[in-house]
N, C-alpha and C positions, 0 to 999 in steps of 0.2 A: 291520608294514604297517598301514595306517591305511584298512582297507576303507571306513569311514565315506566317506572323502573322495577314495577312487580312488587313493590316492596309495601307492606303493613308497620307504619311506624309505633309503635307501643313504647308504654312509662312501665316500668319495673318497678313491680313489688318493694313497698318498703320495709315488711313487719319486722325485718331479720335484725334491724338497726337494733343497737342499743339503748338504755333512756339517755347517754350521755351524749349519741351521735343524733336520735331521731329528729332534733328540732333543727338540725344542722345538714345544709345544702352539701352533699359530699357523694361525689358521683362512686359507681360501683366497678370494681373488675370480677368481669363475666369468665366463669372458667368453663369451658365446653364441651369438656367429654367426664366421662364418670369417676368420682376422688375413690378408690379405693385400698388395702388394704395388703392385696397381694398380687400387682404386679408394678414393672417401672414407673407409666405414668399415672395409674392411681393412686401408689405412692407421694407422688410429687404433687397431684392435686392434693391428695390430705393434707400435708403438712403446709403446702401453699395456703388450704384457707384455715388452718387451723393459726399460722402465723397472722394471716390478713388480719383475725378475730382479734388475736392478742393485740395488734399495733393499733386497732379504734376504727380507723380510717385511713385509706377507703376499707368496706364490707367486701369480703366476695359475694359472687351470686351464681350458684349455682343451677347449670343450664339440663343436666342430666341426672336421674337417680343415682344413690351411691353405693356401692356394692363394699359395702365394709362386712366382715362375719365376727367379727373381735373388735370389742371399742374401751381403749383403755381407761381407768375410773378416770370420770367428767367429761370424759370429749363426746358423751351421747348426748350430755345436756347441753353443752355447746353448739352442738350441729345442730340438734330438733330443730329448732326455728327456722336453719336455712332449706332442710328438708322440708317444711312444710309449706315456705314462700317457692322454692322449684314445684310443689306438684301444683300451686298455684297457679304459676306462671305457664306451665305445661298447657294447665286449661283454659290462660288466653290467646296463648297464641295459636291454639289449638282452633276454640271457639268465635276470635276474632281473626285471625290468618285468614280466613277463608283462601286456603291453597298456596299464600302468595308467602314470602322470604320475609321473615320476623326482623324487623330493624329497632334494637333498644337506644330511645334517644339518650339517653344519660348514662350509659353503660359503656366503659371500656373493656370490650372483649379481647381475652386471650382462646388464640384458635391451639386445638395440636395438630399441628403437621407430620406425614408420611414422607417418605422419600419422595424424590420431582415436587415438593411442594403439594400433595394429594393431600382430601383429608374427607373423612366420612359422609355421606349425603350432601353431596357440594352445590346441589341444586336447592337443598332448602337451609343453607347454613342461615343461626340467629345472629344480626351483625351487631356493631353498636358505634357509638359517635366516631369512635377510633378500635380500629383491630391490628390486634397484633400478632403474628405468628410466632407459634413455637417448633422449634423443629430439632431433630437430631437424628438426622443424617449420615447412611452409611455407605449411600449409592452417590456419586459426586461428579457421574457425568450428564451435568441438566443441558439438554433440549433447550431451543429459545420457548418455546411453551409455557415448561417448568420455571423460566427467568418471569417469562411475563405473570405466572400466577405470582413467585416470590413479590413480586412490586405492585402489585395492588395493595400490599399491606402496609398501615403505616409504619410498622416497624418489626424485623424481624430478629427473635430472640436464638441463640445458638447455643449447646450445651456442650460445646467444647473448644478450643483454641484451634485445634483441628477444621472445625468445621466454620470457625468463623474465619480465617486464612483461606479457605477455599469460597465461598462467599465473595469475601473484599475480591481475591483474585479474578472471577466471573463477573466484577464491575456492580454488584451492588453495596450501595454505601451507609443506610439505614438498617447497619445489624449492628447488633452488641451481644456477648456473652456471659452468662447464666448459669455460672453452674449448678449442680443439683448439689442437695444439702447432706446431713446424714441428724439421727434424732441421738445426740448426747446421752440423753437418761434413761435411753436402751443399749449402745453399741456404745462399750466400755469393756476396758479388762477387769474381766471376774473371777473367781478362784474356779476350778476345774471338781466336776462332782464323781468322773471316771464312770460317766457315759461311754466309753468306748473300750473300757479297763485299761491296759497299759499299752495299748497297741498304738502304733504311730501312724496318727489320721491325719490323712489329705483330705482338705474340703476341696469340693468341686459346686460351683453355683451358678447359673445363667438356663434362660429355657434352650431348649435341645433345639441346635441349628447349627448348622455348616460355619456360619461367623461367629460362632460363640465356641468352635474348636474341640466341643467334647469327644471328638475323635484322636485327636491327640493329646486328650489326657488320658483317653483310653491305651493307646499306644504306649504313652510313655508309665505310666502305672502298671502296666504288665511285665513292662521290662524290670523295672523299679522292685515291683512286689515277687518278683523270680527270683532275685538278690536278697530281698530282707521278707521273708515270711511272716515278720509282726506289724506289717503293715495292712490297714483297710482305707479303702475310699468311699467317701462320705458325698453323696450327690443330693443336689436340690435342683433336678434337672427338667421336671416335668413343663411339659408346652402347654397352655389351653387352645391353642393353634396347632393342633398337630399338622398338619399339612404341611407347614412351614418344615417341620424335621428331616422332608424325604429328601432333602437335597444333601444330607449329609453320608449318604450314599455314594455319592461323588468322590471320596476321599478315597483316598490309595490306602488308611491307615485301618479301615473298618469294612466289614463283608455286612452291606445293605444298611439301610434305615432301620432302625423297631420298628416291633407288629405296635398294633392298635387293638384293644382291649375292648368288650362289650359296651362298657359304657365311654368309649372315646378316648381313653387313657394311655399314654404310650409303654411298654412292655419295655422299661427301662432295663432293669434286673435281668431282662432274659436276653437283652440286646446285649449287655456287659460281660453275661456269661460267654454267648456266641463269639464273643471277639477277646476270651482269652481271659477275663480277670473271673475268676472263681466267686462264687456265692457266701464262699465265708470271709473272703474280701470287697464286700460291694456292700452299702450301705446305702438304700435308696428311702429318701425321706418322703417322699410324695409331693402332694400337693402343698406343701407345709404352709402354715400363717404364717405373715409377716416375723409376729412376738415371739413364734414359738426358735424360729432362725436365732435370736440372741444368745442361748446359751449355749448350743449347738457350736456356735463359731469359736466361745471360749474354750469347749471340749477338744479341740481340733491341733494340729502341731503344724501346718502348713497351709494354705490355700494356692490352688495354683487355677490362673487362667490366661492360656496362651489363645487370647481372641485373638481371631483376626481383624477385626474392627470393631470398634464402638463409636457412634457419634456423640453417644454422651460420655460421660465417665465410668460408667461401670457401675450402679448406686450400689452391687452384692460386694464388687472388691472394696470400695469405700467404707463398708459396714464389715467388713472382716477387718479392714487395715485399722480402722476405728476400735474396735474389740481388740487387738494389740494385736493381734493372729498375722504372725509374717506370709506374706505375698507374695508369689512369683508371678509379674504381669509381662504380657509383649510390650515390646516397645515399638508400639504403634497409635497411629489415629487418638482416640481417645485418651487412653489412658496416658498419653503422654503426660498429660498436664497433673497427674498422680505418682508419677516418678521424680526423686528429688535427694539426693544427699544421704544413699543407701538405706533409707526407708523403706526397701522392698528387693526381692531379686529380683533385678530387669533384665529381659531375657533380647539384647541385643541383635543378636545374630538374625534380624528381618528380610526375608525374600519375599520379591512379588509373588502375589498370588494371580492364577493363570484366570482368563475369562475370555468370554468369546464376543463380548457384548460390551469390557470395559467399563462392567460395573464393580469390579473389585480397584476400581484407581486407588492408590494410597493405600491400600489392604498390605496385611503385612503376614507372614508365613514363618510362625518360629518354628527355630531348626532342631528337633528329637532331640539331638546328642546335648543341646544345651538345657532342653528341658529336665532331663532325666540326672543331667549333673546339678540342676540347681534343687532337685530332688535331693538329691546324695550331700549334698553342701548341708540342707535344714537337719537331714539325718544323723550326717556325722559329728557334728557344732551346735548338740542344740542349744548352748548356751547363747552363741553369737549369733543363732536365729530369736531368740527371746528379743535380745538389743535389736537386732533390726522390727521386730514386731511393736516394741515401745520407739522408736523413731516414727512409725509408719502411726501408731497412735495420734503420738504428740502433732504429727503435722497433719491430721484431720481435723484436731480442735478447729481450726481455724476456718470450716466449713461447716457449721452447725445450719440448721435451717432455719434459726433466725437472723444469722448473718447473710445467705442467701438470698434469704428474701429480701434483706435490704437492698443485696445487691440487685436485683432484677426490679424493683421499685426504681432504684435510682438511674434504671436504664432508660424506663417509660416513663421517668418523671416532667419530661416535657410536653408529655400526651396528653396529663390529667388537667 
């Protein structure tokens, strides 16, 4: 124990090993918030330690319960062991912590990061020989604070070109980029089962927030669905943060935020109505699983998302573009690094977006009239939206998340 520094230093469980690793010295990457199933970074912890498993070595180790509701045939047998070395582990640092900051000597932890570099109970984070942060970042004007959390870490990971350019800029030199994956053997072009009959459906995907722009696709789909009456829009918009939603109130494009439901739910449908798009054009999926989203995108004749920022890439427009489903993205922050040789409609026309505080730097504000034409572009052409939908495929191959992960191995590889 290292009283000096508050710290309980602990050896991690090793059950989770395999017989072909267990006799073999091979330190662990600590993943430290929840793998789960249905949202961004759950997501990415799944597949992260589902990958970790398949390569042997290192094992992940997981530091939180996993909130998975749906586990595809094997991956429950897979996981059991490292769910049961976590609720192990839980109860020493628990039982032996006595109050004090968990430090695993043979464990490389991955942290996730918030904007400023923040991240959940910072006062009792588990650390390990070497920590790495992860982050993806939408606010990018850090405080020397926020500098000094970034550099305690020995390395920090970035999930966009975007956010690793703003980084190096602010004079830190230990980052590298990471993108996020997408899983091949779900998000593929599949034949159409006329889930939506013949009507021509916009997908709409991201949780409900002021940066994720569902106000201007509410805008522009009303305009859009006044001209072509066989249209409906298709959302997967719901928040488990609703709080986050009420800022999209602010918008010139929508009257108020959604209500809020007994059991905490946002009144997507009745928001969509209020602001002009009719109920036999709204298609509000809910809460939806991950698996249940795969067919869903194949059903679909366009996806449009006019974020105004992403620090990462976007993992819903990736799994549409991935499904061959042509995409209408800004051309901003994130998603840049997803736009490439008409693979997609990119919606150019970017204005700043306004703030009082200068936390919208690099945000970007795509312009109505170009949204609503690259609307009428998918509608009138849909054959030439097909071809852009299989370009926007074919150049996802090459981000699967076992190539990812190799990439983001090879970033920490001087850490292990």
């Amino acid at each position: 124990m290292c009283r000096a520094c508050g710290e309980v230093y602990l050896t991690a469980p090793r059950s989770a090993q395999t017989p072909e690793t267990r006799d073999v010295e091979t330190e662990r990457i600590g993943i430290s918030w929840p793998i789960s199933d249905n949202y961004g970074w759950g997501i990415f912890g799944l597949n992260l330690t589902l990958q970790l498993l398949d390569r042997g070595a290192p094992l992940p180790l997981l530091l939180e319960p996993a909130r998975i509701g749906y586990f595809a045939p094997g991956v429950r047998e897979k996981l059991d062991p490292l769910f049961k070395e976590q609720e192990e582990l839980a109860d020493i640092i628990k039982t032996q912590g006595g109050g004090k900051q968990a430090h695993l000597k043979d464990i490389l932890m991955l942290h996730a990061l918030a904007n400023q570099f923040l991240w959940e109970d910072m006062d009792n984070t588990v650390t390990g020989r070497k920590n790495v942060g992860f982050i993806f970042f939408e606010q990018s004007n850090f405080d020397a604070a926020a500098l000094e959390r970034a550099r305690r870490f020995d390395r920090i990971l970035v999930g966009s070109s975007w956010n690793l350019a703003v980084l190096k800029a602010r004079g830190l030199d230990s980052v590298a980029f990471a993108m996020q994956g997408i899983d091949e053997s779900l998000f593929h072009p599949r034949p159409r089962t006329g889930m939506f009959d013949e009507r021509f459906a916009v997908f709409s995907g991201g949780k409900l927030e002021i940066r994720k722009a569902q106000d201007v696709v509410l805008a522009a789909f009303k305009e859009f669905h006044q001209k072509h009456p066989d249209t409906v829009l298709v959302t997967a918009w719901h928040n488990p943060w609703a709080d986050t939603a009420k800022e999209i109130s602010q918008s010139p494009y929508v009257e108020d935020a959604p209500g809020v439901d007994e059991q905490g739910q946002l009144r997507i449908a009745e928001w969509a109505e209020a602001n002009g798009v009719p109920p036999s054009a709204f298609v509000d999926l809910g809460m939806i699983p991950h698996m249940a989203l795969v067919q869903v995108l194949c059903e679909c004749d366009v996806a449009l998302f006019p974020n105004r920022c992403e620090g990462g890439t976007n993992l819903v427009a990736m799994e549409a573009m991935a499904s061959g489903l042509p995409c209408i993205l800004s051309a901003n922050t994130g998603h840049l690094d997803l736009i490439a040789d008409d693979n997609c409609y990119a919606l150019r026309r970017q204005s700043p977006v306004p703030s009082t505080t200068n936390v919208t730097q690099d945000w970007g504000e795509s312009a109505l009239d170009e949204v609503i034409e690259a609307l009428e572009t998918a509608y009138r052409d849909r054959a030439g939206a097909a071809r852009r939908g299989e370009r926007g495929a074919a150049f996802m191959k090459q981000f699967t998340w076992e190539r990812q992960t190799g990439v983001l191995m090879e970033a920490i590889s001087d850490l292990l």
